[in-house]
C-alpha positions in Angstrom: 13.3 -21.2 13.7 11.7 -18.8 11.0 12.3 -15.3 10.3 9.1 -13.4 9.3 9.3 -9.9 7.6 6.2 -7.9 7.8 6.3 -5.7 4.7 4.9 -3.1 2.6 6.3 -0.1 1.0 2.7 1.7 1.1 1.2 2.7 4.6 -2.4 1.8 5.6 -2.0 -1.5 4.6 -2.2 -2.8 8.6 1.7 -3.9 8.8 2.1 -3.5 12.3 -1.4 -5.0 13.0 0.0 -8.4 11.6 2.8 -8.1 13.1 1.1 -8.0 16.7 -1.8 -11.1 15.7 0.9 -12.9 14.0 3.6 -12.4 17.1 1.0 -12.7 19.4 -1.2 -16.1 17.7 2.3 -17.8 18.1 2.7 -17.1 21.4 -0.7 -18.3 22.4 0.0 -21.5 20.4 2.8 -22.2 23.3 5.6 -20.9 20.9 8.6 -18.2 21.8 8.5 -15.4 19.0 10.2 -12.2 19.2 9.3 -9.2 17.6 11.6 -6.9 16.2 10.3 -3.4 15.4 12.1 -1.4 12.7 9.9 1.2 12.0 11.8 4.2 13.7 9.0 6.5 13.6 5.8 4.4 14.3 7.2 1.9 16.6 3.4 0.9 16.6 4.2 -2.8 17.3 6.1 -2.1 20.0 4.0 -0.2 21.5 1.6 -2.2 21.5 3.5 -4.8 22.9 4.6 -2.7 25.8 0.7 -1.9 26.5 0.3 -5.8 26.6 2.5 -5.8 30.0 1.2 -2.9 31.2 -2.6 -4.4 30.8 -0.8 -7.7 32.9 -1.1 -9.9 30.3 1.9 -12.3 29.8 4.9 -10.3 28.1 6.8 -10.9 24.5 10.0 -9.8 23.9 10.4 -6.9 21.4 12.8 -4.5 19.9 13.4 -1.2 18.2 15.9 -2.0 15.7 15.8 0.7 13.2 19.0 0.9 12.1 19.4 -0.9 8.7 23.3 -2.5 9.7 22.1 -2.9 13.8 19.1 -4.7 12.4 20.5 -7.1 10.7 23.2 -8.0 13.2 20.6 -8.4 16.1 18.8 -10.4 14.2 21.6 -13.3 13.5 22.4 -12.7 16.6 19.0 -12.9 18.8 16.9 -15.0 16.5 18.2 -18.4 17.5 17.0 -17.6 21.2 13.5 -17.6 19.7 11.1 -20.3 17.7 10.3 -17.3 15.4 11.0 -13.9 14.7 8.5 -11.0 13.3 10.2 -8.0 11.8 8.0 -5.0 11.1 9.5 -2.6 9.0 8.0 0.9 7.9 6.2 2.2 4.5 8.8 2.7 2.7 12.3 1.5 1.1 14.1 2.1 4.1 17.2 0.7 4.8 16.1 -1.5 7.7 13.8 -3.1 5.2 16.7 -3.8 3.2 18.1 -4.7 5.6 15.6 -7.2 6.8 15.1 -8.6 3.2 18.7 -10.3 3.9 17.9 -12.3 6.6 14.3 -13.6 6.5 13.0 -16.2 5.7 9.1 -15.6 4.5 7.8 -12.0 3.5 4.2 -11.1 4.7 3.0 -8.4 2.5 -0.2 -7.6 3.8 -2.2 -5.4 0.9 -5.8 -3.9 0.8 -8.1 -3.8 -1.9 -7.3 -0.5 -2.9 -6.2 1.0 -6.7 -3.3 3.1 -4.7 -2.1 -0.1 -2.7 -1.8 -1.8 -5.8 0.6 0.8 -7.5 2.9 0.6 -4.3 3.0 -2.9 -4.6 5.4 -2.3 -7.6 8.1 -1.1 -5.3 8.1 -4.1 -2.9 8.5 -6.3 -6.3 11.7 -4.8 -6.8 12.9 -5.0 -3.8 11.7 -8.8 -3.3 13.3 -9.6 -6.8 16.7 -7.8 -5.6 16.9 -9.9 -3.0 16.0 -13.3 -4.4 18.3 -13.1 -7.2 20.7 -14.1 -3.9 18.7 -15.7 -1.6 14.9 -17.4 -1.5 12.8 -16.4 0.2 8.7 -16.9 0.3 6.6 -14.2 -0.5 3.2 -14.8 0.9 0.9 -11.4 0.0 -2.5 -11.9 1.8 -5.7 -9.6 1.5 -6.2 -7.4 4.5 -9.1 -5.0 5.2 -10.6 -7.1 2.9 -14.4 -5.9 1.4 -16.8 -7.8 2.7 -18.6 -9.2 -0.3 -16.6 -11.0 -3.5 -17.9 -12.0 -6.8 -17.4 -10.6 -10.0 -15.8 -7.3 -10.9 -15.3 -7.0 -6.8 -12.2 -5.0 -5.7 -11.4 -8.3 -3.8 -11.1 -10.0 -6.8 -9.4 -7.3 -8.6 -6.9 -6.7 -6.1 -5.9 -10.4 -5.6 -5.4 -11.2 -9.8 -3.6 -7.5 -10.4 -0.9 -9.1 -7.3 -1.1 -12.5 -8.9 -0.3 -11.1 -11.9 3.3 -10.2 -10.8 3.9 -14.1 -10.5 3.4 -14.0 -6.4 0.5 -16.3 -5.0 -2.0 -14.6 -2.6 -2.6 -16.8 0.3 -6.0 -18.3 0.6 -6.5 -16.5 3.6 -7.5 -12.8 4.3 -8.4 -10.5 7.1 -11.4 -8.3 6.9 -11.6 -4.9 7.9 -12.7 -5.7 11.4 -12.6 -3.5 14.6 -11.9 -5.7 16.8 -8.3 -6.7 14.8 -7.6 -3.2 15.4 -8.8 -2.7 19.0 -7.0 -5.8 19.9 -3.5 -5.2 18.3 -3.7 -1.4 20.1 -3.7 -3.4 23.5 -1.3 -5.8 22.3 -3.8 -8.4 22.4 -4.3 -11.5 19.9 -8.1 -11.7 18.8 -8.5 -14.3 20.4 -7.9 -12.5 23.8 -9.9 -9.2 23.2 -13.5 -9.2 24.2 -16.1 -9.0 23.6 -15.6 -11.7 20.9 -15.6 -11.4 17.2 -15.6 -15.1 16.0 -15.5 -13.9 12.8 -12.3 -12.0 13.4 -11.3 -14.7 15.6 -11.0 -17.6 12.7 -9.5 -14.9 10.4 -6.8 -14.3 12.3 -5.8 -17.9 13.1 -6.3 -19.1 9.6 -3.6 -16.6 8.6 -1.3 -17.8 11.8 -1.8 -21.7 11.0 -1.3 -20.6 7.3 1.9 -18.5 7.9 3.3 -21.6 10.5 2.3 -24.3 8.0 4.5 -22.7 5.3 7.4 -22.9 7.8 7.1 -26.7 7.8 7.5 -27.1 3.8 
């Protein structure tokens, strides 16, 4: 049993569209996750997740848990039930992030190639290094809505050495900014299930799923 934390303290960054691939690419790998949704005023996982039954597609458990102290109790209390948990907390230090923090296991910071994503990124370090000064926990930052072309002096590049630079290590994996990521996760679908197909968005998203499940085996 793991306990994933989707997380950023800037909005934009796609939080709650992980949160659905990543909840959703277990469940199609045969696996029981359970989402809960601490974002009090999006809810956007959620939501998508309830359009997932209405649409008839197989259900997935998921909860609003916005309150910092309720959060963290439901979580001890619920995530045993489950083969992994995805919390997805809102833009900004809130205290159901903090409240989070204490009881997961990896942090998925999902982060764009953008100047102003960058600064917020400054915030989540604090938090992060808060927390671990009690407990580990695995920080995996990952490049989403990435550009489509690298090389040098891209904001790709640029993006993943200014994170690396605040001694985290960006996973070799990244989701482009792809529509059908986003049309998908609306519907509460995986890639995988949304057509018409986007293979490219398709391998994306389960790179980052086998990436993020892998880690849970080290």
């Amino acid at each position: 049993m793991t306990i994933f934390t989707v997380a950023n303290t800037k909005g934009g960054v796609g939080k709650s569209t992980t949160s659905v691939q990543l909840s959703t690419g277990i469940a199609l790998r045969g696996l029981r996750p359970w989402l809960a949704d601490g974002d009090k005023k999006q809810t956007s996982a959620l939501l998508s997740l309830t359009n997932r039954i209405n649409a008839g597609l197989p259900g997935i458990p998921a909860t609003e848990l916005s309150d910092g102290p309720t959060l963290r109790a439901q979580v001890k209390l619920q995530a045993p039930q489950y083969d992994h948990t995805i919390i997805d907390v809102g833009a900004r230090d809130s205290g159901a992030l903090r409240a989070a923090l204490t009881v997961t296991d990896v942090l998925v910071v999902p982060f764009a190639p953008r100047a102003y994503d960058l600064w917020a990124y400054e915030q989540m370090i604090e938090l992060v290094k808060e927390i671990q000064e009690e407990r580990d926990i695995k920080v995996v930052p990952f490049l989403n809505m990435a550009d489509p072309h690298d090389g040098p002096g891209s904001d790709n590049a640029t993006a993943i050495a200014d994170i690396e630079a605040y001694g985290f290590t960006v996973a070799p994996v990244r989701l482009g900014n792809r529509k059908a990521i986003d049309r998908a996760s609306a519907v509460g679908m995986n890639v995988m299930e949304y057509k018409p197909a986007d293979e490219k968005a398709r391998l994306e998203v389960s790179n980052l799923v086998e990436h993020l499940l892998a880690i849970t085996q080290e």
